[in-house]
N, C-alpha and C positions, 0 to 999 in steps of 0.2 A: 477905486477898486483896481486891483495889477490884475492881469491876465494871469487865469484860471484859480485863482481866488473866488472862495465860496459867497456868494451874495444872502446875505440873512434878512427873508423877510418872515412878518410880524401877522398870522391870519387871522389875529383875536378876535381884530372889530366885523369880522366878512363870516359869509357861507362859504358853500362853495364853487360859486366862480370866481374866488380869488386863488382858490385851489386849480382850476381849471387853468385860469389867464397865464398863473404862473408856470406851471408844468408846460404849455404849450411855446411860451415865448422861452423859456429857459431853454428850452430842445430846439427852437428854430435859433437861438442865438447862441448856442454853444455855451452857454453860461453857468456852471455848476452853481446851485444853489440848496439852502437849508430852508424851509419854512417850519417856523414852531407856532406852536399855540393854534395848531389848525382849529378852525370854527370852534373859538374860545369862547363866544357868545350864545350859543347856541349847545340843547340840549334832547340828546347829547353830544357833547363836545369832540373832537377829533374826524379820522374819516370814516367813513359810511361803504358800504360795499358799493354804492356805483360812483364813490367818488373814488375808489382805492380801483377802480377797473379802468374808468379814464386814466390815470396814475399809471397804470401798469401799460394798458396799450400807448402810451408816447414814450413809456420804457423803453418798450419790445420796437418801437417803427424808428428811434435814435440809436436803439444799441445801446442804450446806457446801465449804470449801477444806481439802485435803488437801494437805501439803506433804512430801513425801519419801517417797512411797507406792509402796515396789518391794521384790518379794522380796528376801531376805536385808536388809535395814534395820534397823536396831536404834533408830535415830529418826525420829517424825514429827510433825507437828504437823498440828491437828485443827479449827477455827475452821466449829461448827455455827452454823446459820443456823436456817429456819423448817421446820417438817414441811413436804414435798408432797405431795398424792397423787399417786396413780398407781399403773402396774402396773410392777412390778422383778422382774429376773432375776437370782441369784447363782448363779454356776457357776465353781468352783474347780478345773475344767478338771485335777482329781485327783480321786481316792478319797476327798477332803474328807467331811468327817462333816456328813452334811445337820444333823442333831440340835443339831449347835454352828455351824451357822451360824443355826439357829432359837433358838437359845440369843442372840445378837447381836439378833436382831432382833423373836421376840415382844417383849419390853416397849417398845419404839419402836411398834409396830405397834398396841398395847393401848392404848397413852399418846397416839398421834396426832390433836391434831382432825381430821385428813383420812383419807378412805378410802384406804386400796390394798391391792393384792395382791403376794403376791412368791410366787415360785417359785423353791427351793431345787433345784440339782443339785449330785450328790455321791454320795458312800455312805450306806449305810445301815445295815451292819454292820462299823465299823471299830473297832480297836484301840484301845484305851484310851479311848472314846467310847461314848454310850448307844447301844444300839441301836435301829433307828425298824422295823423288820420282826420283831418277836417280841411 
């Protein structure tokens, strides 16, 4: 792969923390990348609002351009920029799993020159997700 050449991965055979792994290491590596065929196995396919909110806050804390960023999508493309600080809000406006949207964004937050805060809304005991109240 050359420098800033887009990296294509493949999320057919994953959920989503393949969506998650990649949006966070793609913004701490500077690395613009494409993922298609998000959660191709799974029904229904593409992202889900609290996968599309983790998405969005490693947008919003790199600076980047987000191209095709809407529930149900199965592609997007992702072109990280610089950490900012600042204070950020994800709210997946569902019973989203606080837990996996802090799964998205502690190692950006750990990694970042720049200070900020984010505040995670969501659940906190949801299905097939850690739990953050026990």
């Amino acid at each position: 792969r050359k420098d800033g050449e887009v990296l294509h991965l493949d999320g057919g055979q994953g959920g989503g923390q393949i969506v998650r792994n990649a949006f966070c290491y793609s913004a701490l590596m500077g690395t613009p990348m494409r993922i298609s065929n998000i959660r191709g196995i799974r029904n229904p396919p593409g992202l889900r609002p609290q996968h599309l909110t983790g998405v969005r806050l490693i947008n919003a804390m790199s600076h980047g351009t987000l191209i095709g960023d809407e529930v149900g999508t199965t592609d997007v493309t992702f072109l990280p920029s610089q950490f900012v600080g600042g204070n950020f809000t994800a709210d997946s406006t569902t019973a989203g799993s606080i837990t996996l949207l802090a799964q998205i964004a502690l190692p950006c937050m750990l990694l970042s020159p720049t200070h900020c805060n984010v505040v995670l809304k969501g659940g906190t005991d949801v299905q097939f997700s850690p739990p953050a109240d026990e």
